[in-house]
Structures are given as C-alpha cells and as structure tokens.
C-alpha positions as CSV (number, residue, x, y, z in Angstrom):
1,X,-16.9,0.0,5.2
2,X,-14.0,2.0,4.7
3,X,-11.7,2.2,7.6
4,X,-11.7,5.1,9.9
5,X,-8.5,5.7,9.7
6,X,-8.5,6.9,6.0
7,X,-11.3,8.9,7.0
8,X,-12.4,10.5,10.3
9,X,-8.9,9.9,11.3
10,X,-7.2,10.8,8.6
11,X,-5.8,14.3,10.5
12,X,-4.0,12.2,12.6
13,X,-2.3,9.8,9.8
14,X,1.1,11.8,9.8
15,X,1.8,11.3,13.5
16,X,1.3,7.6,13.2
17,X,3.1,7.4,9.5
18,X,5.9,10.1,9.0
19,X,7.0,10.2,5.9
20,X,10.5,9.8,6.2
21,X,9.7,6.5,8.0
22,X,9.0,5.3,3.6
23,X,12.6,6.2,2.8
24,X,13.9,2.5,3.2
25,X,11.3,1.0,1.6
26,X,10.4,3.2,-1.0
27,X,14.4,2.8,-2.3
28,X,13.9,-1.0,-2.3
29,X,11.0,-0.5,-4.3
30,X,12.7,1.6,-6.9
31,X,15.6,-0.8,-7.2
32,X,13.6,-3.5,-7.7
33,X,11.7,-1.5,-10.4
34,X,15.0,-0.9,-12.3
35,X,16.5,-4.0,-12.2
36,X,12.9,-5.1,-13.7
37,X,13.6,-3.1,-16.2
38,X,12.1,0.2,-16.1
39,X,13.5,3.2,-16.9
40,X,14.8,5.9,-14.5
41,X,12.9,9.2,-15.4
42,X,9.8,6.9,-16.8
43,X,6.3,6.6,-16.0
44,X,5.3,5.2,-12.7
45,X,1.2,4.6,-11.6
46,X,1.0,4.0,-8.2
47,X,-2.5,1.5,-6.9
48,X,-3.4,2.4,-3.6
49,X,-1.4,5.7,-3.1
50,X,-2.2,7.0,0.2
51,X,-1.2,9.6,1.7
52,X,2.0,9.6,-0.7
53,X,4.6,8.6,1.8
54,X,6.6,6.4,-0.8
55,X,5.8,8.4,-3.5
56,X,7.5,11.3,-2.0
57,X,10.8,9.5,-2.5
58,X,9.4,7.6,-5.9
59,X,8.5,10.9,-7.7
60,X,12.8,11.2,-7.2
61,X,13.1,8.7,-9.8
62,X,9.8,9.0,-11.8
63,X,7.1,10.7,-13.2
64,X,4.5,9.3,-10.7
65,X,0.0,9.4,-11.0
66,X,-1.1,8.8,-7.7
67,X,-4.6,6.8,-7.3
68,X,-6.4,6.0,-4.0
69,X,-9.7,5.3,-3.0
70,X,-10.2,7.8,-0.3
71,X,-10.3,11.2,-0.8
72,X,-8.8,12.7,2.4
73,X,-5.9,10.3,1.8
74,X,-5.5,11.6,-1.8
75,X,-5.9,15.3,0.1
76,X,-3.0,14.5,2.0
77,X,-0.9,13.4,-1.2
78,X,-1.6,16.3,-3.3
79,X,-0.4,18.7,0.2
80,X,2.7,16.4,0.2
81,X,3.2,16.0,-3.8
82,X,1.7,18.7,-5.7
83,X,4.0,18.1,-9.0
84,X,2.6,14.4,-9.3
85,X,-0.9,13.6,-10.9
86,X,-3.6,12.4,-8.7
87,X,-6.5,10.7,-9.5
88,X,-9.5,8.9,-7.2
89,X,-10.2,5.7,-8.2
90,X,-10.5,2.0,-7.6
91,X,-7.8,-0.7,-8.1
92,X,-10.0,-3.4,-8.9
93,X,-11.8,-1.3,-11.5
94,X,-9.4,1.8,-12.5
95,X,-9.3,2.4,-16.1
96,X,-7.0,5.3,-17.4
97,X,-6.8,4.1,-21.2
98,X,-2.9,4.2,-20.7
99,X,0.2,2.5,-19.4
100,X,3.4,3.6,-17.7
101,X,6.7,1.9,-17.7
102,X,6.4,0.5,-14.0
103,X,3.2,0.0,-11.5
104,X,3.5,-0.2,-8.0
105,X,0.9,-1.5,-4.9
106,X,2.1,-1.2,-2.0
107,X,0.0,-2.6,1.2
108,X,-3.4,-1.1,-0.3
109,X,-3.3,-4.7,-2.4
110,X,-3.9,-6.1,1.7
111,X,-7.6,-5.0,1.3
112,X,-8.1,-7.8,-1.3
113,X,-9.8,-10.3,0.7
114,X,-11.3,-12.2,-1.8
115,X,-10.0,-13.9,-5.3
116,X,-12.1,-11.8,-7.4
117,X,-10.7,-9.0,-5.6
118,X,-7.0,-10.4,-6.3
119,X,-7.4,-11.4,-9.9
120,X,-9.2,-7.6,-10.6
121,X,-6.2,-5.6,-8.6
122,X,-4.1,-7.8,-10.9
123,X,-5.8,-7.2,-14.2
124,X,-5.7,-3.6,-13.3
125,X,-2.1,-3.5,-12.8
126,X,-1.5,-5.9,-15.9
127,X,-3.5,-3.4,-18.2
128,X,-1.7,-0.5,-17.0
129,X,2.1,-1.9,-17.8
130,X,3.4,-1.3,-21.0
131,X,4.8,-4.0,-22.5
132,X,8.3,-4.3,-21.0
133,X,7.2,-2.5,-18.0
134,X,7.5,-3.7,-14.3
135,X,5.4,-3.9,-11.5
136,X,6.0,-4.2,-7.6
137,X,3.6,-5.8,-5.4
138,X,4.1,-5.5,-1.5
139,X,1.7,-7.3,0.8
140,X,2.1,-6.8,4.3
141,X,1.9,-10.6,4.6
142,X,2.1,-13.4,2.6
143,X,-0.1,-16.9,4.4
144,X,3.4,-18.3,4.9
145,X,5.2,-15.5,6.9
146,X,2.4,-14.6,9.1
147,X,2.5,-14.5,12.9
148,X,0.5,-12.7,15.1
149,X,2.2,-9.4,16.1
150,X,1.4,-6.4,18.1
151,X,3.3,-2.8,17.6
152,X,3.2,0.3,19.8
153,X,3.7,4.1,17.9
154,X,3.8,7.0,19.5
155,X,3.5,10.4,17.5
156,X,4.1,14.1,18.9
157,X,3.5,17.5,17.1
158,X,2.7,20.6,19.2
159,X,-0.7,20.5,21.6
160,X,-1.6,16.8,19.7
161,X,-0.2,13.7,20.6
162,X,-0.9,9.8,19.2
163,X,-0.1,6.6,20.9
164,X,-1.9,3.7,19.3
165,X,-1.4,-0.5,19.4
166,X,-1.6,-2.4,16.6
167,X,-2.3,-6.0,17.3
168,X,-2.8,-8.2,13.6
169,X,-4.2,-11.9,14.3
170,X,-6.0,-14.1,12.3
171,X,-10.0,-15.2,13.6
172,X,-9.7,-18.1,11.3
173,X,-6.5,-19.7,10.0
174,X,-8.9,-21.7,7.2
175,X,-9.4,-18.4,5.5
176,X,-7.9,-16.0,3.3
177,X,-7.9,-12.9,5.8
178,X,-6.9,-11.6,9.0
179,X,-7.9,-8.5,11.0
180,X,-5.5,-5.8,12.5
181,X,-7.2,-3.8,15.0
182,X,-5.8,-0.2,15.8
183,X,-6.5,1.2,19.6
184,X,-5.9,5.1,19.5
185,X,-5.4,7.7,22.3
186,X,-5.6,10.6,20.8
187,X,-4.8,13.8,22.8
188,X,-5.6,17.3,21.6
189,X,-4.6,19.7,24.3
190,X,-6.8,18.5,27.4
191,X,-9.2,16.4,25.5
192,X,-8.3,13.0,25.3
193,X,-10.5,10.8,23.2
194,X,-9.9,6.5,22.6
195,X,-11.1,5.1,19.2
196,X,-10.6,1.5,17.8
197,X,-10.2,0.5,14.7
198,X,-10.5,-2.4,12.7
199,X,-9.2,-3.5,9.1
200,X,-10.0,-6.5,7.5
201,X,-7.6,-7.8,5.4
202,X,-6.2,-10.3,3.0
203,X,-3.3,-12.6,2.6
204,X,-2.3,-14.9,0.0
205,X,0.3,-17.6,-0.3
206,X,3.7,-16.9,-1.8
207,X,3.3,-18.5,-5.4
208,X,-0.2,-18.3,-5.2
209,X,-1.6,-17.7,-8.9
210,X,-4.9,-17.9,-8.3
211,X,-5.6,-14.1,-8.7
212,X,-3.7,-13.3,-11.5
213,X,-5.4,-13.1,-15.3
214,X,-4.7,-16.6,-16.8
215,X,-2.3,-17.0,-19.9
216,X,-1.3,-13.4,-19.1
217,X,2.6,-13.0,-19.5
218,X,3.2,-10.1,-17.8
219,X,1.8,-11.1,-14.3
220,X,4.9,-13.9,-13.2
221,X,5.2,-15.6,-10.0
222,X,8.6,-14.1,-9.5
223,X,9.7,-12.4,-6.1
224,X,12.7,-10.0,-4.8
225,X,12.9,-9.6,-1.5
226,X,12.6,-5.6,-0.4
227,X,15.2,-5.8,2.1
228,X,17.0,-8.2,4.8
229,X,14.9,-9.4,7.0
230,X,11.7,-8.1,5.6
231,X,8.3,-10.4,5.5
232,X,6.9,-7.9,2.0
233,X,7.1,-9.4,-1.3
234,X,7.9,-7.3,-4.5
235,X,7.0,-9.4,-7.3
236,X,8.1,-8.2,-11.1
C-alpha cells in the first residue's frame, strides 16, 4: 500500500522537505558521480525521483529524466523542474530502451524489502548505465549503522502549519526491514487534523551482494561516503 504521504498527503510534503534542505546532499551525490566518472553536462536517470528536491540541484550539472512511482510526487517535480523529463514508472521493472552516463537512487531504494526487490532495483539501474557510466545508491540505512532514532520537523507557510515525529525502529532485528512511523499535526487555519503514517522499509548490509545481478561488472561492492558523519552509502 503506498504510503500516505506520497499521496493524500502529498500537499503537505514541502513543509516537511524543503528543497533547499537537498543542497548538501545532492552536491555529495554529484561529486561522487564525477569522480566515478561521469561526465559533467551528461545524462543523469534518477530511480525514485520524488518530489525532485535533489534533482533541483542535479539538473545543475546534468541533463536529468526523473521517474517515480507516484504521480502527485512526480506532480510536484514537474511544478519544481519543468526543463527535466519525467516519466511514471517502477524501479524494479522500468524499461526506457536507453542508458545515461550516471543513475542515481536515492532513499526510494529503502522500499526494497525483499531480495527480489533488491536484485530488480539493481538490474534496473545496471541496464540503464552505459558502459562507463556511474551510479549512486543512498540507503537511508545500511543493517550495520542502524539505531533506532526519532526526529521532530516543524514546517510553516501562511494559514498551514506541520509538525510531525518520526520515530524508525526495527519489530524484528532477524529480518531485512524496519518500520518508520510518521505522526502529523497538521493545521490548516482553525482545523487541526492528526494522521499517522507508517513505511515499511528495507535495509541491507554494507557489502551485501545478494541483490545485485550475478557476473554483472558494473554493479561493484564499492562505497564513498556522502559526507562526514553521514550513515548513507553511495556506492559506484
């Protein structure tokens, strides 16, 4: 079921996600792309787009196609990044019958909770890199780094007004997923309106192969570090 939040709540994603919260991470991401070797100015798909936060600063640097599963997410994009190419699909079963000089998936690849899932998103990504090419892979968590963790936001704009907790924890340590619930207030004027909402998600430890094609080259255990500090993986 998809999650609310990419949905019914979607008019509310930009008070809990401002854009220029991505500008950080979406440079990390870009330098690690280059120094993988892709080409300023090339081709960049992105898996698991969103509302287009990062891409806002990728589409700097590349010529960015923008794919998500939901289409008020995508809505949200195209408002945000009309000059880049958007397309509603699947990242375990996109097929655009061509390849750019860099992929990216950023924490979209977190809703892969099961192998098959995994080794799809990554035969996805693998068919879609030219040879050469780079691609970036940022997990929230890998099975290594997690701890539980909770997080307050706040959001303000006009009559409407956000605060939500985020609390990730993991039912069952013996699996491959953990949940992150979302509690919302959400004021609109007067009204005032609570909604929870829960994602199930994946995790996978750091060398883990498992999901990737076999005898594939350009899927490598290799990792970069976005930035200090940081839990996300970018592997090229």
């Amino acid at each position: 079921m998809q999650p609310l939040l990419y949905g019914e709540l979607t008019p509310w994603y930009r008070l809990l996600d401002p854009v220029a919260d991505h500008a950080d991470e979406a440079a990390a991401y870009v330098d690690a792309l280059l120094r993988a070797g892709a080409p300023r100015g090339g081709t960049l798909l992105e898996l698991g787009a969103g509302a287009g936060g990062n891409a806002f600063f990728f589409k700097r640097d590349f010529a960015c196609t923008l794919t998500d599963l939901s289409p008020e997410m995508l809505a949200l994009s195209r408002a945000l990044n009309p000059e880049c190419e958007h397309l509603a699909g699947d990242m375990r079963t996109l097929h655009l019958a061509r390849t750019f000089d860099a992929v990216m998936v950023h924490d979209a690849v977190a809703y892969m909770t099961t192998r098959a899932d995994l080794a799809a998103m990554a035969a996805t990504a693998f068919a879609h890199t030219r040879p050469g090419g780079a691609a970036v892979f940022a997990p929230d968590y890998v099975r290594e780094a997690f701890r539980e963790k909770t997080e307050l936001y706040t959001g303000d704009e006009g009559p409407r007004a956000l605060r939500c907790l985020e609390w990730a924890w993991d039912p069952d340590p013996s699996d491959h997923t953990y949940c992150v619930e979302y509690a919302f207030l959400l004021r609109d004027g007067a009204q005032m309106r609570a909604v929870h909402d829960r994602h199930l998600e994946g995790f996978w430890r750091r060398h883990h192969r498992g999901g990737a094609p076999r005898n594939v080259p350009g899927v490598q255990a290799r990792h970069h570090r976005g930035w200090p500090g940081d839990d996300r993986d970018c592997g090229s």
